[in-house]
C-alpha positions in Angstrom: 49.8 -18.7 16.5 49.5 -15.0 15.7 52.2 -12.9 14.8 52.6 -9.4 16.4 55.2 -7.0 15.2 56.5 -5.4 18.4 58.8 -2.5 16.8 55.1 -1.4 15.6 53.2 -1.2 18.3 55.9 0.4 20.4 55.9 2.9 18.5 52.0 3.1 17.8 52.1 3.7 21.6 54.3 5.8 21.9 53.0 7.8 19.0 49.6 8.0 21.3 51.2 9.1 24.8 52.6 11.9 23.0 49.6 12.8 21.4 47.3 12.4 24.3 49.6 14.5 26.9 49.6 17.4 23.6 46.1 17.7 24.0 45.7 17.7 27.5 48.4 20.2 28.0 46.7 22.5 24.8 43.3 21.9 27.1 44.8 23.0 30.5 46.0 25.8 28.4 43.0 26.7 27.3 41.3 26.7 30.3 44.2 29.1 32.0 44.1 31.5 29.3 40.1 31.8 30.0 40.7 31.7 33.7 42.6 34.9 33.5 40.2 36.3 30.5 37.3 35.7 33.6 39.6 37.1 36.5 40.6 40.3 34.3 37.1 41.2 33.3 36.0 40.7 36.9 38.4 43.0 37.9 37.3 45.6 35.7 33.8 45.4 36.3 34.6 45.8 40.1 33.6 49.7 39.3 30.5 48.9 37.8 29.5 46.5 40.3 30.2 49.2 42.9 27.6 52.2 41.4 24.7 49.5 39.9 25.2 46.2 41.8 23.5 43.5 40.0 21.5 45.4 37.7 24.9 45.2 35.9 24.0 41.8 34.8 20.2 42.2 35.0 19.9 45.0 32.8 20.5 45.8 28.8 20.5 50.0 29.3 23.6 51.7 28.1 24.3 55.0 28.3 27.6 56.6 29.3 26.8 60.1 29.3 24.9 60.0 32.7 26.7 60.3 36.2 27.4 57.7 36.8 27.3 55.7 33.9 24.7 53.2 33.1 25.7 50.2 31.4 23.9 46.5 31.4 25.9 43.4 29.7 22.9 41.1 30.4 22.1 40.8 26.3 25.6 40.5 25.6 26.3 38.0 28.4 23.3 36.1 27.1 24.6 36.2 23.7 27.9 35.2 24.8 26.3 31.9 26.4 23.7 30.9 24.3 27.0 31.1 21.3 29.1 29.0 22.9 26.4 26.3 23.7 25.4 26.6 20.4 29.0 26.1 19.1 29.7 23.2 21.6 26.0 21.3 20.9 25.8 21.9 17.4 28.8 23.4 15.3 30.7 20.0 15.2 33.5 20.8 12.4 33.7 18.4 9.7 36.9 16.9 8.1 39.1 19.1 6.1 41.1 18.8 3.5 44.2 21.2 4.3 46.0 20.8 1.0 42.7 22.6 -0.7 43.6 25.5 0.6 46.6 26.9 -0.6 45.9 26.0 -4.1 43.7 29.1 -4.5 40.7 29.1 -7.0 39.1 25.6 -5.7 35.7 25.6 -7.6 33.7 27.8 -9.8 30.2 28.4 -10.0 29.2 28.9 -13.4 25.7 30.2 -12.7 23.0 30.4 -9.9 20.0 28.5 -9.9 16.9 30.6 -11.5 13.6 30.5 -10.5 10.0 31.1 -11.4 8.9 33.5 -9.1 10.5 35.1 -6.0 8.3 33.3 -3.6 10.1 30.6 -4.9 13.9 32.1 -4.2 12.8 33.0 -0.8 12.0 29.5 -0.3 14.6 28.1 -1.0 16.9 30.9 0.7 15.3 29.9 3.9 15.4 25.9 3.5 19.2 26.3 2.6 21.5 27.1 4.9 24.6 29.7 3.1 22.8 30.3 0.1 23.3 34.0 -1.2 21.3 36.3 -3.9 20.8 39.3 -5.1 17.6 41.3 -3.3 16.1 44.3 -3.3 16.9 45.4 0.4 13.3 45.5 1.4 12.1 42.1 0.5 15.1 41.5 2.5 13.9 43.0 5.5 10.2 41.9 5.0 11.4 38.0 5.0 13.6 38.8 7.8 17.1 37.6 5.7 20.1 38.2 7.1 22.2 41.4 4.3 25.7 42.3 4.0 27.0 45.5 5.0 28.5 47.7 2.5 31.8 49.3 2.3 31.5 52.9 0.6 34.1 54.8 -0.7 33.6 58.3 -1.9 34.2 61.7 -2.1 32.4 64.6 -0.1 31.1 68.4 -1.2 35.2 69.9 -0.4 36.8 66.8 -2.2 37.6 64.8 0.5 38.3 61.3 0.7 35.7 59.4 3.0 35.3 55.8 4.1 32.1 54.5 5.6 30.0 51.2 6.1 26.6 51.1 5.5 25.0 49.3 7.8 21.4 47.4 6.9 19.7 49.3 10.7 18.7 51.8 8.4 17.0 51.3 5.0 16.3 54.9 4.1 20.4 54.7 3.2 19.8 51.9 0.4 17.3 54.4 -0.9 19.1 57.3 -1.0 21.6 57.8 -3.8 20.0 56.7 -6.5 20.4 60.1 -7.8 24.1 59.9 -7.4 24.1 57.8 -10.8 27.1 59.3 -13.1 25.6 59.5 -16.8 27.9 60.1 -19.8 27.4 59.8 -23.9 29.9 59.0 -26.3 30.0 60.6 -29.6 28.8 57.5 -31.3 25.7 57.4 -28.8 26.4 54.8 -26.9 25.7 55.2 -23.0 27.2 54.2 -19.9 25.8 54.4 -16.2 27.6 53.8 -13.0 26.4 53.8 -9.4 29.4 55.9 -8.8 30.6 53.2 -5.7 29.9 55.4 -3.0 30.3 58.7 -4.9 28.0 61.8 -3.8 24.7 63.0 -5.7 24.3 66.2 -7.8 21.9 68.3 -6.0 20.2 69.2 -9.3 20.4 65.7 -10.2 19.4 64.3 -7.1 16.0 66.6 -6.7 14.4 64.3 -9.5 15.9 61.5 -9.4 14.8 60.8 -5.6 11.0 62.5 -6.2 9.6 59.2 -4.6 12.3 59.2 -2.3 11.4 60.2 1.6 14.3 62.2 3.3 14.2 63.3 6.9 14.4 66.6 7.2 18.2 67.7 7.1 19.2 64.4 6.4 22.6 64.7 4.5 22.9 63.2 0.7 24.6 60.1 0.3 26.2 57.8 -2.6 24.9 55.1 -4.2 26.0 51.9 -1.9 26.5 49.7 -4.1 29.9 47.9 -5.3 29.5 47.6 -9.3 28.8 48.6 -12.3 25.9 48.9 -14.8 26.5 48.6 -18.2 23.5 49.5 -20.2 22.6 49.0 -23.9 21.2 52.1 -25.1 19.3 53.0 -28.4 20.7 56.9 -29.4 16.9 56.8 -31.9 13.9 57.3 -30.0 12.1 55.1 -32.4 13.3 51.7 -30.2 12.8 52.7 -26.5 12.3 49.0 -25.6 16.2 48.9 -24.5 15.5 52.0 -21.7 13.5 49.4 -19.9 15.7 47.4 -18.9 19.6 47.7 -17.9 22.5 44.7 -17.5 23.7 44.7 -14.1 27.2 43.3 -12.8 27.2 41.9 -9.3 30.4 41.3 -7.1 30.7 40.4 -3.5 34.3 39.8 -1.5 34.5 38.2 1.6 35.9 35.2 2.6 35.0 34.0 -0.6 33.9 36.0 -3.8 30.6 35.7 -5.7 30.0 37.3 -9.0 26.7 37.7 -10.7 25.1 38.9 -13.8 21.7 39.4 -16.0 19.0 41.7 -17.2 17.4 43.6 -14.7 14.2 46.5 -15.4 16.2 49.7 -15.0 15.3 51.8 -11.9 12.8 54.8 -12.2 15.6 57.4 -11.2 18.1 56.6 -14.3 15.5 56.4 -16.5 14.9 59.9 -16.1 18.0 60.6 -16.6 18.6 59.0 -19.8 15.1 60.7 -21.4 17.2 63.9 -21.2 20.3 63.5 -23.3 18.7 60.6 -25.8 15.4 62.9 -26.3 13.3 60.2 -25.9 9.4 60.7 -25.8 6.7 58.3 -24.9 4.7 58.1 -28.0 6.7 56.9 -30.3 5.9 55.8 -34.1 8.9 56.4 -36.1 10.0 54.2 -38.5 13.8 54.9 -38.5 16.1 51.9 -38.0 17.1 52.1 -34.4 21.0 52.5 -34.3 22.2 50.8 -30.9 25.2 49.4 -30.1 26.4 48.0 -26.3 28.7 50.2 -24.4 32.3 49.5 -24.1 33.3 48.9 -20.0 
């Protein structure tokens, strides 16, 4: 004969009424809340419908300077949609482990994967979903991969504070600002470079170090958008010019999560220029001094 333990079950039930009659009363919830998200944006658009009828949801023109306005959510609407299928088809959420999460630092990534060529990164960027690297911004474009926008702090011709986002719409901005680079030497000869996070060129400065650079015409000058530092190990003898080739570049990203990268990188044109300057460095070089180099401090 089998045994059954009653107490148990009883309470299993119970356990699963309660639990069912949550969830249909956080689903009817749901659906009221979006019931009365629909029937106030229906009665705001009530205005629109008025002046365009259904070109309102037809169209994608926008412009609210014209009398009367002319607005069209049909992109947005279609957006909208195709999201939420998407999300209901597709996104299914995986199991989580909630007692991860308050612990901080869960993992660490000692180093990203290196490869050959950058037809190979690209490959592999677009076979793996989430992966991240460091691109120039026009490779990005060309491969069609989707860039982070840039927070920029700085500081304007009176000395004001100013915040702004760069947005990736416009290239030209990543371009711009690499004039802005902040130069100083030590007395023991050592140099240090910094994009300036966000800082605003020297308009001697910026004249040379942006000769390759196009500009629109009237086109304000910009920082350098870019959150981090370059550290670069310079030789103060001009007999050793191998180390103005290339600089060592420090990487951070913050987000959700945070990402932190480093390496050897060739230096860019523009801060090259500037370093010939102050170091007196000339192309042909045969001198048979002893280079004296040593890495900056940060």
């Amino acid at each position: 004969m089998e045994r059954r333990n009653l107490q148990s079950a009883a309470t299993s039930h119970r356990g699963d009424r309660v639990f069912t009659r949550t969830v249909t009363g956080a689903a009817f919830t749901s659906l009221a809340v979006l019931a009365g998200i629909a029937i106030f944006l229906g009665i705001q658009s009530i205005p629109a419908f008025q002046t365009q009828g259904l070109s309102f949801l037809t169209t994608t023109g926008w412009d609210i300077n014209t009398d009367p306005p002319t607005v069209g959510i049909f992109g947005m609407l279609y957006g909208s949609v195709l999201l939420a299928f998407i999300g209901l088809v597709i996104a299914v959420p995986g199991q989580q482990d909630a007692k991860a999460w308050p612990q901080g630092m869960v993992g660490t990534l000692n180093a990203g994967q290196k490869f050959a060529t950058q037809s190979d990164l690209l490959s592999e960027m677009l076979a793996v979903e989430g992966s991240i690297a460091v691109l120039p911004i026009s490779v990005a474009f060309n491969n069609i991969l989707a860039t982070a926008n840039l927070p920029v702090k700085g500081t304007d011709a009176n000395g004001q504070e100013v915040d702004t986002v760069v947005t990736t719409d416009d290239v030209q901005l990543y371009k711009i600002g690499s004039g802005a680079t902040t130069v100083t030497k030590d007395a023991a000869g050592n140099l240090f470079a910094t994009p300036a996070t966000g800082g605003f060129p020297v308009e001697g400065n910026f004249d040379i170090a942006s000769s390759k650079i196009m500009m629109a015409e009237g086109a304000p000058l910009v920082g350098w958008p870019v959150l981090g530092y370059a550290h670069l190990l310079i030789c103060d003898n001009p007999a050793e010019p191998l180390p103005l080739l290339f600089a060592q570049y420090l990487v951070r990203l913050a987000g959700q999560g945070s990402l932190e990268s480093h390496g050897l990188t060739p230096m860019p044109e523009p801060i090259r220029i500037q370093t010939f300057a102050p170091l007196k460095v000339v192309v042909n070089v045969d001198g048979e001094a002893a280079p004296s180099a040593s890495p900056v401090a940060s």
